[in-house]
C-alpha positions as CSV (number, residue, x, y, z in Angstrom):
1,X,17.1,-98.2,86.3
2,X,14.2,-100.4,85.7
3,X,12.0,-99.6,82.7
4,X,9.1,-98.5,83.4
5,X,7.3,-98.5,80.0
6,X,7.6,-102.4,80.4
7,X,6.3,-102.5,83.4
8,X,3.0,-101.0,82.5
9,X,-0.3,-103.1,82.3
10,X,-2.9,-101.1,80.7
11,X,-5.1,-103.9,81.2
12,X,-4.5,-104.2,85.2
13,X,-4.9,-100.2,85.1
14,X,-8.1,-100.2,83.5
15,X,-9.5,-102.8,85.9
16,X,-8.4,-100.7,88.9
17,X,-9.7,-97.8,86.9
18,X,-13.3,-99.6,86.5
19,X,-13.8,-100.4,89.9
20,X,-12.6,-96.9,91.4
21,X,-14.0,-94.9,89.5
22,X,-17.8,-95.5,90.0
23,X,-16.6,-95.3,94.0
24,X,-15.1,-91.7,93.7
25,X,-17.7,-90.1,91.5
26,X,-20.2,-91.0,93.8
27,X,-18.6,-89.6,96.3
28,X,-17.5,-86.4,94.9
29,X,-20.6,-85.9,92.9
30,X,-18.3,-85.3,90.0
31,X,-19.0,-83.6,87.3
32,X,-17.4,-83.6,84.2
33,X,-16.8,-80.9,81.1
34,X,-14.9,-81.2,77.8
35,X,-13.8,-84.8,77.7
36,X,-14.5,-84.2,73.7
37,X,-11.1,-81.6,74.1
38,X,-9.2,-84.9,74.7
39,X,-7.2,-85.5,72.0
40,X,-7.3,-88.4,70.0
41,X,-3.1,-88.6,69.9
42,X,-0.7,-88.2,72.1
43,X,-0.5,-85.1,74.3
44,X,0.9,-83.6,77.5
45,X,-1.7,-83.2,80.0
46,X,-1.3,-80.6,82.5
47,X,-3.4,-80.0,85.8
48,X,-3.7,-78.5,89.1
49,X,-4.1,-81.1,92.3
50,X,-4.8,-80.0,95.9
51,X,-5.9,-82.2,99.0
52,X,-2.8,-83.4,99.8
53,X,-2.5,-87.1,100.0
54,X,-6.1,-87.4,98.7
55,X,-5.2,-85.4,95.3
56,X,-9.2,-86.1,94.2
57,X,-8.3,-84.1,91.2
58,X,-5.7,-86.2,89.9
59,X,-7.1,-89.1,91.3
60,X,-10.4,-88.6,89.2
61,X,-8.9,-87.6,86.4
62,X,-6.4,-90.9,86.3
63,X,-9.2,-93.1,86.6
64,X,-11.4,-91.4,83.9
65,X,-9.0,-91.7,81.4
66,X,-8.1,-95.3,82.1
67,X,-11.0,-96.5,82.3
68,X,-12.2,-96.4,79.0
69,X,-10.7,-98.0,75.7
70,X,-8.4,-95.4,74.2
71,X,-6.2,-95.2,71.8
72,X,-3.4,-93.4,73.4
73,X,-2.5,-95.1,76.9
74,X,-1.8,-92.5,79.0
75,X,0.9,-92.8,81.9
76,X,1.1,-90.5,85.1
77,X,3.8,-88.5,87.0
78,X,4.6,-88.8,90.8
79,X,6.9,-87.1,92.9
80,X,9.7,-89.3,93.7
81,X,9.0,-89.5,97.5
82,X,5.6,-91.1,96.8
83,X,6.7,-93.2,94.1
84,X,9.3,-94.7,96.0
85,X,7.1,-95.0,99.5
86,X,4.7,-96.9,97.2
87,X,7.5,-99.3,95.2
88,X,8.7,-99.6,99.1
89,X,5.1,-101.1,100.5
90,X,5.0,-103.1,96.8
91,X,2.7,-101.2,95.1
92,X,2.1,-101.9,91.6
93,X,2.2,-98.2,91.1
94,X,4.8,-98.8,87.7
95,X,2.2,-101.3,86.2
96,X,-0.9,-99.2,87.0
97,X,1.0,-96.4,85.1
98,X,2.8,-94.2,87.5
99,X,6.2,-93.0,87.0
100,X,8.4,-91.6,89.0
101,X,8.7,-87.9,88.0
102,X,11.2,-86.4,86.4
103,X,11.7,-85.4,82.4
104,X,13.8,-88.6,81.1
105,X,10.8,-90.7,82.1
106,X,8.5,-88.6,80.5
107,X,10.4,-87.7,77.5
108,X,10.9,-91.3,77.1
109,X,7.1,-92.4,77.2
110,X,6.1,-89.1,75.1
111,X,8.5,-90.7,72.3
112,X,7.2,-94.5,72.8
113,X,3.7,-93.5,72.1
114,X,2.1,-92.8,75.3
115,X,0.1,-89.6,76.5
116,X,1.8,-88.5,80.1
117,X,-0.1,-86.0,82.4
118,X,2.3,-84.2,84.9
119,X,1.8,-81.9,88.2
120,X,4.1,-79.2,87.4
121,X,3.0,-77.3,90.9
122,X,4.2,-80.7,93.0
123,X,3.8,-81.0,96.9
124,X,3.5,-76.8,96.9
125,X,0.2,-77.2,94.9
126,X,-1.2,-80.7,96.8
127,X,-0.5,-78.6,100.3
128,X,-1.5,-75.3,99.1
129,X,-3.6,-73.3,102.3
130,X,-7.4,-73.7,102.0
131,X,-7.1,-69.3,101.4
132,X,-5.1,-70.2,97.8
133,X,-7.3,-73.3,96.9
134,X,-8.8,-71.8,93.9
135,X,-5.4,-70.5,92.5
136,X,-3.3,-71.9,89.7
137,X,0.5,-72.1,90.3
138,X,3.2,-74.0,88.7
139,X,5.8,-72.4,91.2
140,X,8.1,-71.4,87.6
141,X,8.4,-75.2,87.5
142,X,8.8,-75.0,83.1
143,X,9.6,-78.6,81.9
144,X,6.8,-79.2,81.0
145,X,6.8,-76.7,78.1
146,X,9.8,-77.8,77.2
147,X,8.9,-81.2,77.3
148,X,6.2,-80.8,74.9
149,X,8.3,-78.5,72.7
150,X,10.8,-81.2,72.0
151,X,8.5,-83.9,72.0
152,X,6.1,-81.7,69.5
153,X,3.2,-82.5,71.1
154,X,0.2,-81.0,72.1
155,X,-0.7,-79.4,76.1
156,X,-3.7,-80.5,77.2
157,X,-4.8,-78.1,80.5
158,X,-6.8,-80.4,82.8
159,X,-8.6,-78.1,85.9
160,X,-9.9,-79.4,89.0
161,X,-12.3,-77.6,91.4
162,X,-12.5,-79.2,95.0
163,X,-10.1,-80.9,96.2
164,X,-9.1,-78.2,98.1
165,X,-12.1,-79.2,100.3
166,X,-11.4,-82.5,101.8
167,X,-9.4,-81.4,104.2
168,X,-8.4,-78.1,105.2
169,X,-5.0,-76.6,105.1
170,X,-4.3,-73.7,107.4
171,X,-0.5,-73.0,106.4
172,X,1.8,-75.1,103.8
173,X,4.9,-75.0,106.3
174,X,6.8,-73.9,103.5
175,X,9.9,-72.3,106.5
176,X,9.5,-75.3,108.0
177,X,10.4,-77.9,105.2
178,X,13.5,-75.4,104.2
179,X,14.5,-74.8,108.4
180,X,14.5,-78.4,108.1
181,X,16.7,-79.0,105.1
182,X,13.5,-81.2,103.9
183,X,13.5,-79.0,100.1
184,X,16.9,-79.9,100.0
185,X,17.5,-83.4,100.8
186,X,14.3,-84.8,99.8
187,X,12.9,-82.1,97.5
188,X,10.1,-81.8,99.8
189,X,9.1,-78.0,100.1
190,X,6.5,-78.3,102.5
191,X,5.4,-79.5,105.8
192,X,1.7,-78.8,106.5
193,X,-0.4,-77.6,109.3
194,X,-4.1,-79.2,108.7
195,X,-7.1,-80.1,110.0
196,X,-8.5,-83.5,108.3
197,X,-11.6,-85.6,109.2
198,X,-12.0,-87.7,112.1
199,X,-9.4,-86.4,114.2
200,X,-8.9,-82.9,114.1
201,X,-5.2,-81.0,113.7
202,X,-2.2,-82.5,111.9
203,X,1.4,-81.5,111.0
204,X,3.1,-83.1,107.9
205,X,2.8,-85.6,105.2
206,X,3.1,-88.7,107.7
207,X,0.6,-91.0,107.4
208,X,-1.9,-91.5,109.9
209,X,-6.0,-92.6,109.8
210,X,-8.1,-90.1,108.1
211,X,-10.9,-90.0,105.2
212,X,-11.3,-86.8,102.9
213,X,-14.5,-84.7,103.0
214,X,-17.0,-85.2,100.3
215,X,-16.7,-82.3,98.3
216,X,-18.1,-81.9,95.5
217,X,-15.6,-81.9,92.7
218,X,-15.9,-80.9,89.1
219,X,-13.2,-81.4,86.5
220,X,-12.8,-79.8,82.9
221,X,-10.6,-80.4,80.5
222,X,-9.9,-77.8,78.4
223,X,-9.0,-77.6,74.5
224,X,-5.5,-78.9,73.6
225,X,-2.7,-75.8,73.7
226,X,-0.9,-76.9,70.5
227,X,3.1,-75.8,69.8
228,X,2.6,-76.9,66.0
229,X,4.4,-73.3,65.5
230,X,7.0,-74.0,67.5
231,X,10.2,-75.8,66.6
232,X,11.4,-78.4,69.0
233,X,14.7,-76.2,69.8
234,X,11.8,-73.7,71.2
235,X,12.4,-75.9,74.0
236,X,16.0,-74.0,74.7
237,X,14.4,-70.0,73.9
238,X,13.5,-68.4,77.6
239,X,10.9,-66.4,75.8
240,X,9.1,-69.0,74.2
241,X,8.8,-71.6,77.5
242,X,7.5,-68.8,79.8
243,X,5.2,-67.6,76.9
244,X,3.4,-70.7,76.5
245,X,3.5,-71.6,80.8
246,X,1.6,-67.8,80.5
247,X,-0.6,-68.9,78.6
248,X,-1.2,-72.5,79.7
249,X,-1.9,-70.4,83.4
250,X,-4.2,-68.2,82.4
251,X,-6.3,-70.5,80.1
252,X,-6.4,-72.8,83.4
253,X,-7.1,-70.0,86.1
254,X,-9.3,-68.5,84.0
255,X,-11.5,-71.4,83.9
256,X,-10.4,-72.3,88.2
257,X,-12.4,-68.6,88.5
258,X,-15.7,-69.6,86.4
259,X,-15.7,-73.3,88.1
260,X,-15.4,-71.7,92.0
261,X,-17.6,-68.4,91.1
262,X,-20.5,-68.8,93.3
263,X,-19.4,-72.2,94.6
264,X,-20.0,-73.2,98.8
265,X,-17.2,-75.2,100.3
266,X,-17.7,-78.9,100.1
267,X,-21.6,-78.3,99.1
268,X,-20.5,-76.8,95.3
269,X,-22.7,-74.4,93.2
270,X,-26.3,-74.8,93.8
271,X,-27.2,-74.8,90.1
């Protein structure tokens, strides 16, 4: 396996970072709360991402962070089908600071040094039906408590209101990716039924000519969920992973209720 902590330019990712973000927050009319919550060491950054392939949550988020000077680089978790489309079309996805998903890769960047966020709710949370857009579910996916246990660092929740907007998602096509044998082979647990700008009605994750809607987005990043009380060999006690993953949700859906209270699709909150 290659490694992909050598591969990483923070540099190149920061240059990407520079010229994309401008472009997206524009776009998105982003707005932005608690950036002071982010942690000046490293941490495990956790958010929610809908949109499908447009993911404007993560997508903002990523470039945020990168493009600024900070002391922690931060590296970013893909699922595996992506990563490897991506390495297949020679992307520099490893050298912009995406890695393939799954916990040796970030277990091993937590303990070189580097901040990682993660998805926890994967392709079930980027496809999730326009009726669930504004609900927060990690689908009992725990490594990422466990992750930070062991690596004894802190959770830092990172919400996202919008991207649920850019397209809309009538069913996930959750039966269809299992009829299919897609969730097994390919850990793929969805095949969705959507309707995305220009051209009306689509079914699946193949790729095809579309643009997302500009709806307004607005991310927050909420105060760092430390596990200073915790002992790294937390990481194997049932009690204490789905405790903090408790916690970590209702912190996040909490705030997912206060961002979409009020808001109109696409448009956002009027003031």
């Amino acid at each position: 396996m290659e490694d992909h902590l050598e591969l990483f330019d923070p540099e190149k990712a920061r240059k990407v970072a520079k010229a994309t973000l401008p472009v997206m927050e524009t776009y998105h009319r982003a707005k932005w709360l608690g950036l002071e919550n982010i942690p000046e060491r490293v941490f495990l950054g956790v958010g929610n991402h809908t949109g499908m392939h447009f993911m404007p949550e993560s997508m903002l988020w990523v470039a945020k962070y990168q493009s600024e000077e900070r002391k922690i680089p931060m590296l970013t978790l893909i699922h595996h089908m992506t990563h490897r489309l991506a390495r297949t079309v020679k992307l520099p996805v490893n050298e912009l600071g995406f890695l393939e998903a799954n916990r040796e890769n970030a277990m091993q960047a937590l303990r070189a040094g580097y901040a990682v966020t993660v998805y926890p709710g994967g392709d079930r949370d980027v496809a999730r039906s326009y009726a669930d857009r504004h609900k927060v579910n990690f689908f009992d996916h725990l490594g990422y408590v466990k992750m930070a246990l062991k690596a004894q660092v802190p959770i830092l929740p990172i919400v996202g209101c919008g991207g649920g907007e850019t397209l809309f998602v009538i069913n996930s096509g959750e039966k269809i990716a299992e009829f299919t044998g897609l969730k097994k082979l390919g850990k793929i647990h969805t095949w969705p039924f959507y309707w995305s700008f220009p051209f009306g009605f689509h079914l699946g994750h193949l790729p095809h000519l579309e643009f997302p809607l500009p709806s307004q987005m607005t991310m927050s990043i909420l105060k760092p969920y430390y596990v200073d009380k915790y002992r790294s060999d937390d990481a194997e006690d049932p009690s204490v992973v789905h405790h903090i993953n408790q916690e970590i949700l209702t912190l996040m859906q909490d705030e997912l209720n206060r961002l979409s209270d009020g808001r109109i699709p696409i448009i956002g909150k009027l003031r």
